[in-house]
N, C-alpha and C positions, 0 to 999 in steps of 0.2 A: 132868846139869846142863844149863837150858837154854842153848841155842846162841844167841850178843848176834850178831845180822845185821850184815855190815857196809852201811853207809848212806854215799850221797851226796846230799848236798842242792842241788838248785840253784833259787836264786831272788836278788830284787835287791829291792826295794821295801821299806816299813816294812811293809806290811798281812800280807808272806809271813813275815814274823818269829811271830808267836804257833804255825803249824804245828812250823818248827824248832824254837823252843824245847819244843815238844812232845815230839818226838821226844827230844830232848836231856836232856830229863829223866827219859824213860820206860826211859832205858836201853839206847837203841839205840846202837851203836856208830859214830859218824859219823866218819868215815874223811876225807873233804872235803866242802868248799864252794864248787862254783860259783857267781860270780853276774858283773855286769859290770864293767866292768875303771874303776877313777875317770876324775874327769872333772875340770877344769880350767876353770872361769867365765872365765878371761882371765889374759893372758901375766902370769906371777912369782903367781900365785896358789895356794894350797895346793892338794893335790889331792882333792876332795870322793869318799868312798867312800859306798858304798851302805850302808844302814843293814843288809841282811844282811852284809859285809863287817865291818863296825864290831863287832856282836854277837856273831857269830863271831870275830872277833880277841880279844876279850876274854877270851872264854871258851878260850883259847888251841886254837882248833882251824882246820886247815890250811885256808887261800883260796885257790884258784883263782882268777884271770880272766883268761883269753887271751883277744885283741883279735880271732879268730879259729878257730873251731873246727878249725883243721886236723889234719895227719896227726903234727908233733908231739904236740900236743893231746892227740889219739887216741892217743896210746899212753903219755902221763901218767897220762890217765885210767884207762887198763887195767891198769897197775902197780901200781893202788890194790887191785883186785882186788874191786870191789864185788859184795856180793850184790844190793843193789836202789838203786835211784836214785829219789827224791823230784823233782819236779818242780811248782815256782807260780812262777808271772810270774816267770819267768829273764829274757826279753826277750831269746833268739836261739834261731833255732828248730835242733833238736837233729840232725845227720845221721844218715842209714840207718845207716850204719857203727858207729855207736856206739850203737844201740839194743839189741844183744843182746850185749853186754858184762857187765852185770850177768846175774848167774844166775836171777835170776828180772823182770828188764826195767825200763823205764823206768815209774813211774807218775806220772800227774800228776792236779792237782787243779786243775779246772776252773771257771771259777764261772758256767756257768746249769746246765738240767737237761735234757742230751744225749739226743737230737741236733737241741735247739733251741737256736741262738746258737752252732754251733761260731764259732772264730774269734777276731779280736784285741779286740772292743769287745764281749764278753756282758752286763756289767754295763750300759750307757750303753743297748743297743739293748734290753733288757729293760723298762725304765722307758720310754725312749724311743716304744716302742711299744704303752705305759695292758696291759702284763702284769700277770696278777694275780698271779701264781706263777714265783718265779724259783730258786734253789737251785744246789747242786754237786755235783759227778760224780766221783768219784775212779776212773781211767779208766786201763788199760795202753795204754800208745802203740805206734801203729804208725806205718809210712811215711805214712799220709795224716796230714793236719792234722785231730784233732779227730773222729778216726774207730774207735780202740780200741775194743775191749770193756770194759763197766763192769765195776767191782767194788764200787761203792756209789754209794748218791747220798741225797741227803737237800733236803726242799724249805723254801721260804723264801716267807712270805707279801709281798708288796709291798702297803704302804699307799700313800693320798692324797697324803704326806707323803714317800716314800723318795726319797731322793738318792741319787745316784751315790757317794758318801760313805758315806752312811748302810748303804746296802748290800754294800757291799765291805768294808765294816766288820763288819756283823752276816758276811758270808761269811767271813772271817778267823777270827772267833772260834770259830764253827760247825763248820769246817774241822778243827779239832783233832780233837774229840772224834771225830768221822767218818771222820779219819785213824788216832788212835789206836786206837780201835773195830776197824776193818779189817785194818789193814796187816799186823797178827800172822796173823788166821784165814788171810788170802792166802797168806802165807807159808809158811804148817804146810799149803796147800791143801787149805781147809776153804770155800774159796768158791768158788763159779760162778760164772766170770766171763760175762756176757750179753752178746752182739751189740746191736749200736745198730740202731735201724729207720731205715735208711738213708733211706729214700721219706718219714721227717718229719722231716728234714731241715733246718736254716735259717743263715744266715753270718750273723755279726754286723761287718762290713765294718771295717777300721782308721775312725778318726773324721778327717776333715777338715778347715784351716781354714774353706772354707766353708762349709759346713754349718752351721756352728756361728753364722757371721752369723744376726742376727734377719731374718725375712722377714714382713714386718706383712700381707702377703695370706694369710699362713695361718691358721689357725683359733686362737686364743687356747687353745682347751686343747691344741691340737697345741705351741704353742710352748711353754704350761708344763709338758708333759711333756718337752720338749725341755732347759728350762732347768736343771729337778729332775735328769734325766741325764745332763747335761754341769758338773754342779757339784760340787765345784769346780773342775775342769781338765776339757777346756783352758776352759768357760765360755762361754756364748750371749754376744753382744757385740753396738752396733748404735755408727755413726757419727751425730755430732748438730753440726752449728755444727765442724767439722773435729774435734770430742773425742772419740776413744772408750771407749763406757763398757761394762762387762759389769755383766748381772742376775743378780745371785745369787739373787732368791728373789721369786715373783712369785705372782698369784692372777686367775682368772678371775675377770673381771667382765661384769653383765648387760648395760650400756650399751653404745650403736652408733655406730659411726663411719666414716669413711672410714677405712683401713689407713693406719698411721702418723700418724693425727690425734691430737694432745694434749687431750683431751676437758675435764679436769675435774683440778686439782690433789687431793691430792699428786702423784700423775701417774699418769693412767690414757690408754692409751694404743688405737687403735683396728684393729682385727686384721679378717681375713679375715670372719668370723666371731665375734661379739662383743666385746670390752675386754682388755688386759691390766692388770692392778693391778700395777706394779713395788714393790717390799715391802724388796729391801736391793737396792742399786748400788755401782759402784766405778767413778767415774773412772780414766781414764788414770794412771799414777802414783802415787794415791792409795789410801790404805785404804779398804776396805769401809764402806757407813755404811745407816742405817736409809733410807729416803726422807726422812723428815721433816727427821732432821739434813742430810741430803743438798741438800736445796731452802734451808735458813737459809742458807747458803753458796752459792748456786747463781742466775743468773737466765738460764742458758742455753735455759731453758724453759716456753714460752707457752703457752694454753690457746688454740687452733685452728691452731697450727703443725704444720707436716708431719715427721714426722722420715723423711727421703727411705732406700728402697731402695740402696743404692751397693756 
């Protein structure tokens, strides 16, 4: 009779749900579920759990989330007795001590195509950087970050069009099949696992707030790959008339201008390096809207106004 592995999964996000439920279905025996511990919007308010939290509860199988990996932790976890540990966007990084707990280790599922983009923002610096080819690594971890040996990987074309949405989404779904596919032959070590070429190497850095401000000296297609990567969270942003607004969806344009000059309604806007066409915005406080509908409503913006650097 085959042997059902014991499994621990850990992750937090909605996008790491389709792998779980993967496993969940195929018959692994998931033992627990790490992911992060709820959170609290403000004083007497419910406590908001993570949507791996939620789906696992339902499915009445054990959640974990300690506010701290420590030495209690460490030995909850090992009274589980896992054979293998699952690892997507947990969102805390895992200690030495707890990596060779499971019998055959920690594996995680990574989303570019190692050892380009190790690090926290693969997705965002993939686009961000006009990549034609981005993908995921299903990788055993070691003490460094983002430095295991593969055990699979599968790639992913980027269009004109991909977003940081878009692609973390097609990575999610992707992720199953390339999890399910693998994780057994690993197991029954039926795979080679391969060294990463350490010398092509690249970090994909956490994202910052400023970063994400608009900088109109730069090149219009630099900032629309900017915007398509950082969308929807945390979102390119620029201050105008003290309001500010985030671009959610924008288009190079041919026309010239000085940086930050309001060129020509619906609102094209003048960059480093040729125009930006703004295509959907969101005011402060407000919902998302088309530009068009944005401007019936709007006279915050003039056709040779500067929208200032700040």
């Amino acid at each position: 009779m085959k042997k059902k592995h014991r499994l621990i999964f850990f992750g937090s996000p909605e996008f790491a749900l389709p792998p779980l439920k993967t496993l969940y279905l195929g018959g692994y025996e998931i033992v627990g579920v790490y992911t992060q511990e709820p959170k609290k919007k403000s004083r007497g308010m419910k406590e908001l759990k993570t949507p791996i939290h939620l789906w696992a509860e339902s499915q009445l199988l054990q959640v974990y989330f300690p506010s701290k990996l420590d030495k209690r932790s460490l030995e909850i976890f090992e009274s589980l007795k896992p054979d293998v540990a699952i690892l997507f966007a947990y969102g805390k990084i895992i200690p030495p001590d707890w990596l060779n707990i499971p019998i055959f280790g920690f594996i995680n599922i990574h989303a570019s195509l190692l050892p380009r983009w190790r690090g926290a923002a693969p997705v965002q610096r993939a686009i961000e950087n006009n990549d034609k080819i981005s993908g995921i690594t299903i990788m055993k971890m070691n003490e460094r970050l983002d430095e295991g040996p593969i055990i699979a990987s599968h790639e992913i074309s980027l269009m004109p069009d991909t977003t940081g949405k878009s692609l973390i989404e097609k990575i999610s779904q992707d992720s199953c099949s390339l999890l399910f596919n693998n994780l057994d032959k690993y197991l029954r070590g039926q795979i080679e696992i391969v060294e990463q070429n350490h010398d092509l190497s690249s970090y994909a850095n956490k994202i910052n707030k400023q970063e994400t401000q608009i900088n109109w000296h730069l090149s219009a297609k630099v900032l629309e790959q900017k915007i398509r990567a950082f969308y929807p969270y945390p979102a390119t942003w620029f201050i105008h008339k003290g309001i500010r607004y985030k671009i959610l969806k924008a288009k190079v344009n041919s026309l010239k201008a000085n940086p930050g000059e309001i060129i020509k309604s619906p609102l094209i806007v003048g960059c480093g390096q040729n125009s930006l066409e703004i295509l959907e915005i969101q005011a402060e406080g407000k919902n998302s809207q088309s530009i068009d509908k944005f401007l019936l409503g709007n006279q915050n913006f003039t056709v040779n106004e500067i929208i200032e650097n700040k």
